[in-house]
N, C-alpha and C positions, 0 to 999 in steps of 0.2 A: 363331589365335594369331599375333602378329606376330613375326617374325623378322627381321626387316630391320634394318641397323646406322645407321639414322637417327642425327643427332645432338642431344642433348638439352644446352639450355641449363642452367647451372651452378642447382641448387636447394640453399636452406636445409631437410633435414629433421631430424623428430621421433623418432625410432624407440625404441616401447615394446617392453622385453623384456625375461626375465628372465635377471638375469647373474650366479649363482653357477653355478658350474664343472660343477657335475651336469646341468645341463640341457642336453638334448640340442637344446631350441629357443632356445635362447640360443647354443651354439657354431656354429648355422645362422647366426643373424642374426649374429655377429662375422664371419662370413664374408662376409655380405654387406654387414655396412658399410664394412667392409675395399674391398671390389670399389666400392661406391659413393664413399667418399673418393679411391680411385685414380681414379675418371674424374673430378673433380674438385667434386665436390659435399660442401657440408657438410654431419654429420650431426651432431645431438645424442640421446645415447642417455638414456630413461628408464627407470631400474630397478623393474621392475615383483612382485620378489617384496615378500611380507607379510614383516611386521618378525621373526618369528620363524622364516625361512628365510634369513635374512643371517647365517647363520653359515657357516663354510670360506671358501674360495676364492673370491673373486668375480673374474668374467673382466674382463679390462683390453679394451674394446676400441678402445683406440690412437682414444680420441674425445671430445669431452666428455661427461662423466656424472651423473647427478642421482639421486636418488632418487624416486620418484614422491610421496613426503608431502612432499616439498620443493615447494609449490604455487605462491610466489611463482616459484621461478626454473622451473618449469614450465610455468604460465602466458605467462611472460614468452619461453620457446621457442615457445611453439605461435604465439603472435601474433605473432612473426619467419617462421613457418616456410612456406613454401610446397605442404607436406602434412606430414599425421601417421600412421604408420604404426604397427599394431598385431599384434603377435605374439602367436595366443595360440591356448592348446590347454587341454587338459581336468585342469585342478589346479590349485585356486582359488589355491593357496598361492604360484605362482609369475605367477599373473597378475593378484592381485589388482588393482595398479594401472591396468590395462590397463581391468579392468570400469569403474573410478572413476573415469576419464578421456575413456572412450568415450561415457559418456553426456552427457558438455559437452560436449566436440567429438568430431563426427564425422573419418573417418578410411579408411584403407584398410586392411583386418583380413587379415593372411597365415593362412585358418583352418587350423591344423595337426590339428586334432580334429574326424571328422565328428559325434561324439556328445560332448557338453558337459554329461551327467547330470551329473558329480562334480564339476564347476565352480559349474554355477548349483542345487545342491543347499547346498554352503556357504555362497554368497551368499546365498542365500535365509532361511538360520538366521536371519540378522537383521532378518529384514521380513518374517513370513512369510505376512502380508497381503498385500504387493506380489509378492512372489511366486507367491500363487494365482491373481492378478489376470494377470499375463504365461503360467502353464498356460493359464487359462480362454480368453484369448485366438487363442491358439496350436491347442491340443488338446481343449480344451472341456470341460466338468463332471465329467465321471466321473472324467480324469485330474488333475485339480485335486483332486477331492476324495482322491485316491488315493496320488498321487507320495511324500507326508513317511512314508507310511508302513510303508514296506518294512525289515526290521531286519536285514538283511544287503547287502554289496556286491553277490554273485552273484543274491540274488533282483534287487534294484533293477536294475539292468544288464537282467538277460533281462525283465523287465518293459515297462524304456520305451526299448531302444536303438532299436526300433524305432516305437513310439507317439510317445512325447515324446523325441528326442535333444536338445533345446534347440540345435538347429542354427538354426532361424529366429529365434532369442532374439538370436543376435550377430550374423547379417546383417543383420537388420532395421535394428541400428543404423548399419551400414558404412555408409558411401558408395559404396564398392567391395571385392569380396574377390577373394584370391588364393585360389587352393583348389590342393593340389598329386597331384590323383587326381579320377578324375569321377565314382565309382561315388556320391557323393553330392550331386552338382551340384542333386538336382531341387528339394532343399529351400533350399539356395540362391538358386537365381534365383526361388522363390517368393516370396523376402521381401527380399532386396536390392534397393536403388531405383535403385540405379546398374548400373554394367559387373561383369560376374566373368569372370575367366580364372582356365586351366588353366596350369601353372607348376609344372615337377617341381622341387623340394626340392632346397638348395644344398646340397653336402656335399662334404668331402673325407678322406681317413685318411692319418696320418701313421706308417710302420708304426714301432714301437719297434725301438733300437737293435740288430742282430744279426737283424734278420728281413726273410727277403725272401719276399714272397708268391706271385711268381712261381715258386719254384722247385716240382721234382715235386714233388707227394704222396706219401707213403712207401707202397711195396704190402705193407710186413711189420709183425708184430707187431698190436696191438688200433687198430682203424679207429678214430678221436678226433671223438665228434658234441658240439656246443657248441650251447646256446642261452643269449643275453643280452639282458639287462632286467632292470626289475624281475619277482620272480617270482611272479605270482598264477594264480590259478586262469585266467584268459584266456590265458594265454603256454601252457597246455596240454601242461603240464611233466611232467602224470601221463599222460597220452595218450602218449609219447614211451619212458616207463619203461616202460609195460606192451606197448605196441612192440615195441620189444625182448624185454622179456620172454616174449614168445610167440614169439620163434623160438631155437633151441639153439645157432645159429651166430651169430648174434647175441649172444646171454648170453654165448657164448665169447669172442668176438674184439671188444666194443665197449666202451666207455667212453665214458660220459656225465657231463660236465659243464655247470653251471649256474651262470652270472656274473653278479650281479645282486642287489640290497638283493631279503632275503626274511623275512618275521616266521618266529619260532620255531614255531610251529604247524606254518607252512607246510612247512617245513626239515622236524622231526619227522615228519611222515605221509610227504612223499615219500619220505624214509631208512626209513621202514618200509618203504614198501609196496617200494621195491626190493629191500633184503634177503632180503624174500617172495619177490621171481620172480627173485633171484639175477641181478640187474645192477648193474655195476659205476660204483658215483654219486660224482660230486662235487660237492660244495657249495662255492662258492668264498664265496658273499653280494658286497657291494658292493667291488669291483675300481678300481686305478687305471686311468689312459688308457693307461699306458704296459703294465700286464700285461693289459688289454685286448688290445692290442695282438700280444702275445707269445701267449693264447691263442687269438686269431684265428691264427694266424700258423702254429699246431700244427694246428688244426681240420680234418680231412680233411672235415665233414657241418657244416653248420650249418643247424638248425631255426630256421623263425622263423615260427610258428605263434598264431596269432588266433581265439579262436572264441567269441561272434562279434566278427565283425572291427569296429572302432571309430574306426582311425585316419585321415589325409585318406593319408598317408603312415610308414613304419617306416624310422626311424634306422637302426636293427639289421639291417634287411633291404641297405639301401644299404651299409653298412659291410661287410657280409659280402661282399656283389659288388666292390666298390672293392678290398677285401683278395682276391677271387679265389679263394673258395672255395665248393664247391659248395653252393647255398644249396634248400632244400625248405620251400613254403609253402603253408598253404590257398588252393584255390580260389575266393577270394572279394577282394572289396573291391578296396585299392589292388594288392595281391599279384594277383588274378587279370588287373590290367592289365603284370603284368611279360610281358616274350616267353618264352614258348615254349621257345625254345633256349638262354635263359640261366638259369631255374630250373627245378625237379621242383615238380610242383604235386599236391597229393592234394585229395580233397573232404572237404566240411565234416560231410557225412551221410556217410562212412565211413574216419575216419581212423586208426584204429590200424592195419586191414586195409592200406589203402594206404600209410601210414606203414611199415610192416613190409616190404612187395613193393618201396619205393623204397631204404630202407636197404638192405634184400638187395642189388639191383642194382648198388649205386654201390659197397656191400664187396667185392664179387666182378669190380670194375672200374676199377681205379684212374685207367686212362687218359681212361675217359671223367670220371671228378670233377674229374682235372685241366680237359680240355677245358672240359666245362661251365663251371667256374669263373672261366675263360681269357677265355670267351663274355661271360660277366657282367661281367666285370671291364671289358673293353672297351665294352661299352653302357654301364654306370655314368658312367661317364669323362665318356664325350661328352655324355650327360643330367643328368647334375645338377650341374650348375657352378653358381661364385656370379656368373660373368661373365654368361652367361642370364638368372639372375634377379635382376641388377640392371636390366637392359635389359629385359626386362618390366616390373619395377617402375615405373621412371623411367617408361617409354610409357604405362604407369595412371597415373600423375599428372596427367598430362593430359588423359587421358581422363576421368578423375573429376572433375576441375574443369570441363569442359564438360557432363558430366551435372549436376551438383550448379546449376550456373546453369538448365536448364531445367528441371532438380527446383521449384528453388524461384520460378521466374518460372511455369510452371501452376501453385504452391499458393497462391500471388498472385492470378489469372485464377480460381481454384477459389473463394477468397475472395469476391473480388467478384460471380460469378455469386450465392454461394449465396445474397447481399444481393437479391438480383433476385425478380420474385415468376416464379413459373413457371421457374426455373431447371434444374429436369428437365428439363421438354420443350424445353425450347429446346439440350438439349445432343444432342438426337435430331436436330434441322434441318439441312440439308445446307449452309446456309449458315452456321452456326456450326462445324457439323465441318469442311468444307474447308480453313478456316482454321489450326484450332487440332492439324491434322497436323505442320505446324512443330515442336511439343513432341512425336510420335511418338519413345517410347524406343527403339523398336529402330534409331533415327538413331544413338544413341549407345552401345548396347550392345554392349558387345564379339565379336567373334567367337569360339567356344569353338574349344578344339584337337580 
């Protein structure tokens, strides 16, 4: 990964993303267009949610803005633009425009999702011929024939996150991707034609008014565990109650809250099943920024728990660290590349047992939640800036344009070979290979972190 503070000539880009207020990859990308107009580059931002996700708040990002059905003046940006960048993660709804755009122009994809089931599962509603055609492709007959027909989230997820994630569905198209975690790199660089770097996730947290994150931890009264997000069965909300609920010092002294858009169902059965083992729950549902803020701020334990894990990188996880509170996560994924010293890590094959032994520890030690939290909060800092990953970004631009010229000067040379009779064998000749080492991608592929 390049870290060097080269200097990069002033660029016109594109940046697809989506921008009402709830998206956690949208208030990345304000951030980093923010960091990229300040070194003096212009961007024009496309709004990539579907029309019936444009309701609330939609974020200003202090830039020009468009809508993505807006095709004429969209067009008219990308053939100005000197690249086009693409934001996008696993919810058809806010990346609609992003799928709609990528496959005209190619582009550099930031994949925020290593598994894209619930993306290109809605895309597919509408084509579901073309659709079988990009399985078949990919993962081949069985799972073609198989993918539409799963009648719940949880089955479909434990089915194909690891058969089919539709991870080589969107690199395929990139030019180049950003990926911000390596535990999924390898479907990546299978299908991407150009460079992929590693590039931790821009983030910052603004703590709300009257809270300072810095200060101790309270060693009295009931220890305060938080986990936020949306709440589905993968955030492992039930895993956490019954935690608790299996130890008596725990049932006594904790409280658990839960911030986050959750369907009634969902809400319903956890509020059972805890009045069952007699722990003490709160249900907040969907939260602003600012009591966000205020309950991170309270939180002695924050859970930020995966299973299985899905994502390239966890908003929720960085928020927790930035804010300096002791964070505990599976063993797995982007979470298992966090260090050591700055979160509690449990396993994925025995989490309530661990879950339970790490709660115990951290109630019964207030100093060390502080520290740890202390820990985190400091590593966050320095790693996920948007100053980094503008300077990442900006150096893939250039590197993707010299890949993307010998991409398409061998499909030229591919071309005319195949005119040729004997085209095969002559690509075996020592005297035709010598040469056509020149196009060797790994001239231009990037080096991983």
């Amino acid at each position: 990964m390049a870290t060097d503070d080269r200097e990069v000539a002033d660029m016109n880009l594109v940046m697809f993303a989506p921008c009402p207020r709830a998206s956690a990859i949208g208030r990345m990308a304000h951030l980093v267009v923010n960091e990229l107009c300040g070194n003096g580059h212009t961007v024009v931002v496309v709004c990539t949610e579907s029309a019936e996700s444009r309701h609330g708040e939609v974020r200003d990002f202090g830039a020009q803005a468009m809508h993505w059905t807006d095709s004429d003046e969209v067009q008219a940006a990308i053939t100005s633009a000197d690249a086009v960048i693409y934001q996008i993660g696993d919810n058809f709804h806010y990346h609609e425009g992003s799928l709609y755009w990528l496959e005209r122009q190619r582009g550099i994809v930031c994949l925020h999702d290593f598994f894209l089931g619930n993306l290109f599962w809605t895309w597919g509603q509408s084509d579901r011929k073309r659709a079988s055609a990009v399985l078949q492709q990919w993962y081949g007959d069985e799972i073609a024939r198989t993918y539409f027909a799963h009648t719940s989230s949880a089955n479909f997820i434990a089915a194909t996150h690891e058969n089919a994630p539709m991870t080589e569905w969107i690199a395929s198209q990139a030019s180049a991707v950003i990926a911000h975690s390596g535990w999924g790199m390898g479907r990546v660089l299978s299908a991407c034609p150009g460079p992929v770097r590693l590039v931790p996730l821009a983030y910052e947290v603004v703590p709300a008014v009257g809270s300072r994150f810095e200060t101790p931890i309270s060693s009295v009264g009931r220890m305060q565990v938080l986990t936020v997000g949306h709440v589905n069965p993968n955030k492992r909300a039930e895993c956490v109650i019954r935690a608790i609920g299996a130890d008596e010092r725990l049932r006594e002294g904790t409280s658990y809250t839960l911030a986050g858009a959750i369907q009634t169902d969902m809400r319903r059965g956890l509020e059972e099943l805890a009045n069952a083992l007699g722990v003490d729950l709160h249900v907040c549902g969907e939260v602003s920024d600012q009591e966000l803020q205020r309950l991170l701020a309270g939180a002695d334990v924050v859970c930020c728990l995966r299973n299985p894990t899905l994502e390239a990188a966890s908003a929720s996880a960085i928020e927790a660290m930035l804010s300096a509170r002791p964070l505990i996560v599976e063993n797995a994924g982007f979470f298992a590349e966090l260090p050591d010293d700055c979160v509690r890590k449990i396993r994925p094959d025995h989490e309530e047992a661990d879950l339970c032994k790490e709660l115990l520890d951290l109630k019964a030690n207030p100093m060390t939640r502080k520290s740890l939290g202390m820990q985190a909060q400091a590593w966050a800092r320095e790693t996920f800036t948007a100053k980094n990953y503008a300077r990442q970004l900006t150096d893939l631009v250039s590197l993707s344009q010299r890949s993307m010229l010998v991409s398409e000067t061998m499909q030229v040379f591919a071309r005319q070979l195949a005119q040729w009779a004997g085209a095969e064998s002559m690509l075996t000749l020592p005297d035709t290979l010598g040469p056509l080492r020149i196009f060797d991608v790994g001239a231009v592929q990037d080096q991983k972190a």
